[in-house]
Structure formats: structure tokens, C-alpha cells
C-alpha positions as CSV (number, residue, x, y, z in Angstrom):
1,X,-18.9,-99.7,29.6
2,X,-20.0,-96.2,29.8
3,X,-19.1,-92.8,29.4
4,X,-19.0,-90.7,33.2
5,X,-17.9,-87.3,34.0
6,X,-14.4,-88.5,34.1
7,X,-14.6,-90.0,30.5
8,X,-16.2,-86.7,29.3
9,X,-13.2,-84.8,31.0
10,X,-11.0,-86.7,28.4
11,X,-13.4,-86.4,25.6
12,X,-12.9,-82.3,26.3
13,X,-9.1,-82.6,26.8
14,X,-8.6,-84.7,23.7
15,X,-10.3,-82.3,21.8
16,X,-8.3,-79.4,23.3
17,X,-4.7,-80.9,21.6
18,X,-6.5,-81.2,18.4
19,X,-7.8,-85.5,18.4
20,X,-9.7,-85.8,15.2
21,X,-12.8,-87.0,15.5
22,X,-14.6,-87.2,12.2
23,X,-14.6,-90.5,11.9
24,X,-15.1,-92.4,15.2
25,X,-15.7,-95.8,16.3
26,X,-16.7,-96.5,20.2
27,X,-15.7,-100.6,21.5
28,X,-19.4,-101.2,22.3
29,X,-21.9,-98.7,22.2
30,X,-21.0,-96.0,24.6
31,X,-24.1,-94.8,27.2
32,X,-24.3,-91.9,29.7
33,X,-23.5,-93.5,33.4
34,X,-23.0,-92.2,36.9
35,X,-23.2,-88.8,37.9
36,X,-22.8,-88.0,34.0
37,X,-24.8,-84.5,34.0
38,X,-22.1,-82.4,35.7
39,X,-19.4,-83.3,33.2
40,X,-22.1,-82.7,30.5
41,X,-23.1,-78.9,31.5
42,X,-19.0,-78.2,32.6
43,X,-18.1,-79.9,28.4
44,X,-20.7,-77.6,26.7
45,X,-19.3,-74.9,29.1
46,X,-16.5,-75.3,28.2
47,X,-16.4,-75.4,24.3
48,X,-19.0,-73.2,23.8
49,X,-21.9,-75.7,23.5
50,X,-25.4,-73.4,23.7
51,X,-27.5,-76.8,24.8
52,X,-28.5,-77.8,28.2
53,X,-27.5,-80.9,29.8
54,X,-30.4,-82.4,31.6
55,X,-32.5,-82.0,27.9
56,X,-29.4,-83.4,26.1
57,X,-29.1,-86.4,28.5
58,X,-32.9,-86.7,28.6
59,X,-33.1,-87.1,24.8
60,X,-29.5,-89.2,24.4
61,X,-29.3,-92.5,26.4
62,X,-26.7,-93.2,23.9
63,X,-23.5,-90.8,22.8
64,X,-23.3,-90.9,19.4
65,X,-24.7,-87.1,19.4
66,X,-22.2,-86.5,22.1
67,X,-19.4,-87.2,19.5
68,X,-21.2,-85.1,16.8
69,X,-21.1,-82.4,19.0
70,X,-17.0,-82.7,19.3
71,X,-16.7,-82.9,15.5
72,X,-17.6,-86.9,14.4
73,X,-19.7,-87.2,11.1
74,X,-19.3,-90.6,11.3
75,X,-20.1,-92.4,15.0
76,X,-20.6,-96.5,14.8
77,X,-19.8,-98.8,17.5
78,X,-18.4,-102.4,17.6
79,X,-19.6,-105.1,20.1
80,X,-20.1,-109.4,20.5
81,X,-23.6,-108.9,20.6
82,X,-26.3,-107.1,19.3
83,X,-28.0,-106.2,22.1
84,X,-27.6,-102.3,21.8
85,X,-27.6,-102.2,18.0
86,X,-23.9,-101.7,17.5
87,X,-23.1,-100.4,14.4
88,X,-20.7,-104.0,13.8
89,X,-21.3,-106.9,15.5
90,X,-17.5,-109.0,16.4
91,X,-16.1,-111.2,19.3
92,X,-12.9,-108.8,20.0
93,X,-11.1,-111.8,21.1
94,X,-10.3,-112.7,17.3
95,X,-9.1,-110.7,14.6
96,X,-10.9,-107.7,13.4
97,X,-11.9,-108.5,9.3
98,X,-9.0,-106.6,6.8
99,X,-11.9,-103.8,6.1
100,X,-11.6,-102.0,9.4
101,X,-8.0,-101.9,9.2
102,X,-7.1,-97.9,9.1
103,X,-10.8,-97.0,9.2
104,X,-11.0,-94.5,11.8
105,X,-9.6,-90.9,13.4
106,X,-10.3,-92.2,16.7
107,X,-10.6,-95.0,18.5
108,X,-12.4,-95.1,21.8
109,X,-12.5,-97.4,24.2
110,X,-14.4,-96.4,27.8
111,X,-14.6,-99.7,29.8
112,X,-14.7,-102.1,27.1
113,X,-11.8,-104.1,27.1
114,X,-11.3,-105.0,30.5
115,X,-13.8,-107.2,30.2
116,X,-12.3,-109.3,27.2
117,X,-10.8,-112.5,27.8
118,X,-7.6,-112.5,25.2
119,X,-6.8,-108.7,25.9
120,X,-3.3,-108.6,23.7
121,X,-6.0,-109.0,20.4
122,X,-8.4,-106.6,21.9
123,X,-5.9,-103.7,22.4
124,X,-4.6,-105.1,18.9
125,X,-7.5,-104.6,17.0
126,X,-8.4,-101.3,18.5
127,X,-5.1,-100.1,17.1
128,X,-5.1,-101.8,13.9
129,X,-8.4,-99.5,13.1
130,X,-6.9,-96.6,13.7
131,X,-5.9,-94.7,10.5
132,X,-2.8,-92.7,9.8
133,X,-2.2,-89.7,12.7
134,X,-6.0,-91.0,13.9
135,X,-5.7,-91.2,17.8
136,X,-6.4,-94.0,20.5
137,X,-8.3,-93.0,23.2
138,X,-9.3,-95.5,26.4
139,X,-10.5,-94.6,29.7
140,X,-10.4,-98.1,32.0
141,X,-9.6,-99.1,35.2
142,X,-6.3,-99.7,36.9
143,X,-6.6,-99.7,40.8
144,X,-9.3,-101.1,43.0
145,X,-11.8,-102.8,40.8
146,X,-11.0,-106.1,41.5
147,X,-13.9,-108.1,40.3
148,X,-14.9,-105.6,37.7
149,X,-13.7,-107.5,34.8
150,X,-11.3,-109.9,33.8
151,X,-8.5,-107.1,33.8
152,X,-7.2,-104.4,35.9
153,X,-4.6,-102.3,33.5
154,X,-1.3,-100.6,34.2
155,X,1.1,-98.0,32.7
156,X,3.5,-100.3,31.9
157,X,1.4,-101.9,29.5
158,X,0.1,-98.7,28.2
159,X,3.7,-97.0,27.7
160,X,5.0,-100.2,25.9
161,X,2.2,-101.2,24.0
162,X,1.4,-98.5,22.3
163,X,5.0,-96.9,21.2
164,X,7.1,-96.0,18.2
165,X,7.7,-100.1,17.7
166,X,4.0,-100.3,16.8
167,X,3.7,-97.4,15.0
168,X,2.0,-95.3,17.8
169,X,3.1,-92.0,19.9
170,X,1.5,-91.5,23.8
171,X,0.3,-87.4,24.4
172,X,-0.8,-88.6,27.6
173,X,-1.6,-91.0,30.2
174,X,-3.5,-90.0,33.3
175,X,-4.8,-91.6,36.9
176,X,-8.1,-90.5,37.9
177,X,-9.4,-91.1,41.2
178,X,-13.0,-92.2,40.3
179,X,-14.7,-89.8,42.8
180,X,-16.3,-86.7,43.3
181,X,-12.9,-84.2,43.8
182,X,-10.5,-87.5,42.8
183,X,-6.9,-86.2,42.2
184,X,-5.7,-86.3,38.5
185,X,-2.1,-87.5,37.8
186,X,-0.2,-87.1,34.9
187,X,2.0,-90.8,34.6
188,X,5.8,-90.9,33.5
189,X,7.2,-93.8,31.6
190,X,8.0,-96.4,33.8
191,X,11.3,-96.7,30.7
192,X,11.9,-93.0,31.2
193,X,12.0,-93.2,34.6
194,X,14.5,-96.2,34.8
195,X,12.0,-98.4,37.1
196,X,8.6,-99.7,38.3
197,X,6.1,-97.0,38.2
198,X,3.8,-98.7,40.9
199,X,1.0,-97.3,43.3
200,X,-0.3,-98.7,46.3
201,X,-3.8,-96.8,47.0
202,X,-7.4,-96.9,49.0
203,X,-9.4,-95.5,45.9
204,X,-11.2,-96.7,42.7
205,X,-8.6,-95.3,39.8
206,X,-9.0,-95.2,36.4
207,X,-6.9,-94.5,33.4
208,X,-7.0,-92.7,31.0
209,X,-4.7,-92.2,27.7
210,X,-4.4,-90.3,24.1
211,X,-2.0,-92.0,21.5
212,X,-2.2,-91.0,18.2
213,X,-0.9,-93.5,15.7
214,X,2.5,-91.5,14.0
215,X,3.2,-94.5,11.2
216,X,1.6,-97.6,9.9
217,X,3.2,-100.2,11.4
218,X,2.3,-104.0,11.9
219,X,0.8,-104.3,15.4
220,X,2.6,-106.7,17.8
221,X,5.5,-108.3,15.6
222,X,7.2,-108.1,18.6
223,X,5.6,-108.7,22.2
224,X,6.0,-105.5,24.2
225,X,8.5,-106.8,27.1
226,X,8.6,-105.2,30.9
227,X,11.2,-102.4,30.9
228,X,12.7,-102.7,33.6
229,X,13.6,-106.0,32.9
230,X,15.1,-105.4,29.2
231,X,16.9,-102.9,31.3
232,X,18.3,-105.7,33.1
233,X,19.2,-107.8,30.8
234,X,21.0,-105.4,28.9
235,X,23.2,-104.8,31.8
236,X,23.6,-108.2,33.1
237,X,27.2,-109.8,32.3
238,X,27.6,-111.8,30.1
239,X,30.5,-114.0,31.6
240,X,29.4,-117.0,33.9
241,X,31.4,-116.0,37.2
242,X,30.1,-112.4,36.8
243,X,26.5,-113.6,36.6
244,X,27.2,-116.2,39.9
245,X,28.3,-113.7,41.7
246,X,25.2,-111.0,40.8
247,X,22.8,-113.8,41.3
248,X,24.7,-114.3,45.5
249,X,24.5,-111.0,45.4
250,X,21.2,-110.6,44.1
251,X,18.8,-111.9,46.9
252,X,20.1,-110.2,49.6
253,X,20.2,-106.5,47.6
254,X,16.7,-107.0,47.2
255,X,15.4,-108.0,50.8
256,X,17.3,-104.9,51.7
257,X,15.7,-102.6,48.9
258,X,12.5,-104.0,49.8
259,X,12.9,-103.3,53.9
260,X,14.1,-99.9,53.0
261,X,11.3,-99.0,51.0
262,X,8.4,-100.4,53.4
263,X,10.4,-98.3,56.4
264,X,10.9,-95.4,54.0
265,X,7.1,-95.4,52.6
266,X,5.0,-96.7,55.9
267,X,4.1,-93.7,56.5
268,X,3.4,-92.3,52.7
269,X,1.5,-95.3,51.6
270,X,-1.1,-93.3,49.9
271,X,0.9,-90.6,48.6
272,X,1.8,-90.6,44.6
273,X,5.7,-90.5,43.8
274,X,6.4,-87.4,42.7
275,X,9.2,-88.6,40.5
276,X,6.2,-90.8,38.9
277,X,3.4,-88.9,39.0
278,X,2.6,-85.3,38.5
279,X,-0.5,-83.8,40.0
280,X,-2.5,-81.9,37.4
281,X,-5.7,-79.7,39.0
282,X,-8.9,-80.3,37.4
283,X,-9.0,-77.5,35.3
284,X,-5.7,-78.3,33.6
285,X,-7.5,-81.5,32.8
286,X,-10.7,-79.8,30.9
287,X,-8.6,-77.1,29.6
288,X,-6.0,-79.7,27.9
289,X,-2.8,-79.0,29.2
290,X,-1.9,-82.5,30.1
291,X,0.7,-83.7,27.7
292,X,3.9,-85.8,28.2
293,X,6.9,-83.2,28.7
294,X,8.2,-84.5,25.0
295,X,5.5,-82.5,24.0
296,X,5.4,-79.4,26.2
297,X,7.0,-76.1,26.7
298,X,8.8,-77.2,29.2
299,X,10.1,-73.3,30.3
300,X,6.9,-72.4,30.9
301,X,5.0,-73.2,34.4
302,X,2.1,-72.4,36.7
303,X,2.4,-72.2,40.4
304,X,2.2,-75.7,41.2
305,X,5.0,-76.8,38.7
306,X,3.1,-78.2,35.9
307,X,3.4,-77.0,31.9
308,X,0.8,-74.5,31.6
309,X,0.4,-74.6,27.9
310,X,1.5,-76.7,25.4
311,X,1.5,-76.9,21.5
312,X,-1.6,-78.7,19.7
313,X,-0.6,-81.7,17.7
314,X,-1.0,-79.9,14.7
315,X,1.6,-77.8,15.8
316,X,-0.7,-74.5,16.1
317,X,-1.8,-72.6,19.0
318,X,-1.7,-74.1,22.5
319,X,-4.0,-76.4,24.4
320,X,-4.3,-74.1,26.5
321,X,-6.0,-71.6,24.4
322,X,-9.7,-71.8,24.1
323,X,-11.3,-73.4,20.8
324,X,-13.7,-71.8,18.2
325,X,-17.7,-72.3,19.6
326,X,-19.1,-75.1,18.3
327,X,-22.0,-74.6,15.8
């Protein structure tokens, strides 16, 4: 768990659409890692920060300072052990205590819960202490880490486990390819989309996604269920010859979906599905103009295709405008 120049280029994009960060809690205490500095120097760059980033990183192994910097007056952490001095000491594998219910503006996980055995509590608990139009933010791995940690994550799970049914509304999810130059993608809804929103690459990808929590609504009544296959059952008949006859069908409408796709794709194996992914440039990333189309201007475009600006959360201004200088 760490915070990298790809984790700092969501920190700066969540604060261009307006994430509140006054009060923020980081799933285990969050250090500078990898090839941090460059994401550092570009962040105060780009918000106006007048400090340099080899003395900041020199004096701040840990980011608490970094998050005062985007606005927090409040920065604890939560971890199993106490090894780093977290703020809170707790096993997120049970049930965070009633106190830290609704505590916090943000929520930020950078590589944390991947590595916790009974994930469905872990994601629960991060949401549970996030407080009325507070925001959930999480930058972890999806593709290529195998090994890494108990988990590798996917949109899917993202989409459906944090939406209106649990009180929470996504701004964004994004693919990162976790190297220097790695393409950003901007991720549809596998739901929207009416299918599988899959990706078959050669290169370490993370993910990363902003959800701000719209209502206050008990976490997980329900288990979040695979779209595609509510889809399905919605459809399915409901009369016993009908459904004899889909299932004969079935098998053979599938070997031939599968065939066409592998002789349709051989030679795009690496390529991201337009109709699934959009390609954002790096700047759009920094700059905050990454938001899901329900929240963009969709009649306005740059060269590539993609929404140029969008509104802020609170509805003022776009993302794409620069912010105030930071004190």
C-alpha cells in the first residue's frame, strides 16, 4: 500500500471535480513509493503548490501533509497492526465499531484492500465511514498482479457495488497502465453497456475510482449480482418448453460467439474496446476532466472525442477550469 505517481494523478483529479477532503481517513497509513517525485513536482504544478518535491518527499515518508496540502484538517489512518502508528488500529475483515460510521469526507484506499481476506466487509466498511456526499476514492490493481495480494479487482464489481442501491454514485472509474507513458482509460458500465466489460492485456493495470456517497443507505442488504446475468434472467422465459429449447440452443450459440470473437479479436488482443473503454490523454487526467458521460457536457469535445470539460459536483465551474492556489 502506497501512494505512486499514478495515485497522486487521482488525488489531483479528485480534487479538480470538487472531492472534499477535510476530513480524511487513508486504509493503512499511506507512504510515498515508486517513482513518486515526478507526480509530486507535476501535483504542486499543477494546483499552484509553491514547495519543491525532492524537500517535500525528503521531510514526508508518510502523506498525511500530502492531504493537508489538498485541503484535509483532519488525516488518520486505519490498519491490523500498529506497526506504522495508524491513527486506529482494526482487522478490516470484521465490522468497523458504530463510531466510524459517517465519519469522513473521503475515504481512501491505495492498495489496501486487495490484500484482505473477506473483501465484501472490507469494501463495506470503507463505505459505511463515509459521511453524507463524502466520496470514496481507491486506486488498486486489476490486471497482471497475480500474486500481489489475495485479490485482483474488476469494473464489474466496482460499478455494482458501489451504486444508487447502496446509497453511492460513481464520477469515475479509470484503467491505468502502471508504467512510465501507461495509457489511461475511462471504463463504461459493464450494465450500461448490456455486456461483459473484459480486457485481455500484457501490462500491470490498476484502477482507479471516485464515488461519492449521494444518500445514507444500509450497505449490502442486498448482494450486488453480475449484470449481465440479472440481464438474463430477466429475459429468460418463464415457460418450461421455452427454456428447453434456449438451453439446446444455448451451447451451440455460445461456441459460435466464442469462435467469432477469438477470429474477430486475434489480431486486436491488446487493443481496448472502444465501446468499453475511452482513451483519456494524461493531461485530461491531472486536469479532471474524466467523469462518467451522466455527468458531462456531452456537446462539447476535444479532438480525440472525449468531454473536454465537465461541471464540478457542486455544480459550479468546470473541472476543467483551474482551481484557486493553494495557501
Amino acid at each position: 500500500m502506497g501512494i505512486d505517481t499514478p495515485a497522486i494523478a487521482l488525488l489531483s483529479a479528485a480534487r479538480r471535480v470538487g472531492v472534499d477532503f477535510t476530513s480524511t481517513l487513508m486504509i493503512g497509513r499511506q507512504n510515498f513509493v515508486g517513482h513518486f517525485e515526478p507526480g509530486l513536482r507535476r501535483l504542486f504544478r499543477e494546483h499552484g503548490i509553491a514547495l519543491d518535491a525532492r524537500d517535500f518527499a525528503a521531510k514526508n515518508h508518510f502523506c498525511e501533509e500530502l492531504f493537508r496540502l489538498l485541503g484535509a484538517n483532519q488525516i488518520e489512518s486505519m490498519d491490523v497492526s500498529d506497526y506504522e502508528q495508524a491513527t486506529h488500529i482494526h482487522d478490516m475483515n470484521l465490522p468497523i465499531p458504530s463510531a466510524f460510521s459517517e465519519r469522513y469526507s473521503c475515504v481512501f484506499d491505495s492498495g489496501s484492500i486487495e490484500h484482505v481476506f473477506n473483501i465484501p466487509q472490507a469494501l463495506k466498511n470503507c463505505l459505511q465511514m463515509v459521511k453524507l456526499n463524502g466520496y470514496f476514492l481507491q486506486a488498486t490493481i486489476a490486471n497482471n498482479y497475480l500474486g500481489h495480494g489475495f485479490w485482483q479487482l474488476s469494473p464489474e464489481l466496482i460499478f455494482r457495488a458501489l451504486s444508487p442501491e447502496n446509497g453511492f454514485e460513481i464520477l469515475a472509474v479509470l484503467l491505468h497502465e502502471g508504467m512510465p507513458g501507461g495509457a489511461w482509460h475511462r471504463v463504461a458500465d459493464p450494465a450500461t453497456v448490456g455486456g461483459r466489460v473484459e480486457l485481455c492485456n500484457s501490462r500491470p493495470t490498476f484502477m482507479m475510482t471516485i464515488a461519492k456517497r449521494a444518500e445514507i443507505k444500509e450497505i449490502f442488504t442486498k448482494p450486488p449480482q453480475q449484470s449481465d446475468y440479472v440481464a438474463e434472467w430477466q429475459d429468460a422465459p418463464r415457460d418450461i418448453q421455452s427454456q428447453m429449447q434456449r438451453v439446446r440452443r444455448s451451447p451451440i450459440r455460445r461456441l459460435i460467439g466464442k469462435v467469432a470473437k477469438i477470429v474477430l479479436n486475434r489480431p486486436r488482443l491488446h487493443v481496448y474496446d472502444p465501446h468499453h473503454y475511452q482513451k483519456l490523454s494524461e493531461s485530461q487526467v491531472w486536469n479532471g476532466d474524466i467523469l462518467n458521460p451522466k455527468y458531462a457536457k456531452a456537446s462539447e469535445k476535444i479532438d480525440d472525442g472525449n468531454v473536454a470539460y465537465v461541471p464540478r459536483i457542486d455544480g459550479s465551474g468546470t473541472a476543467g477550469e483551474p482551481p484557486a492556489a493553494a495557501n
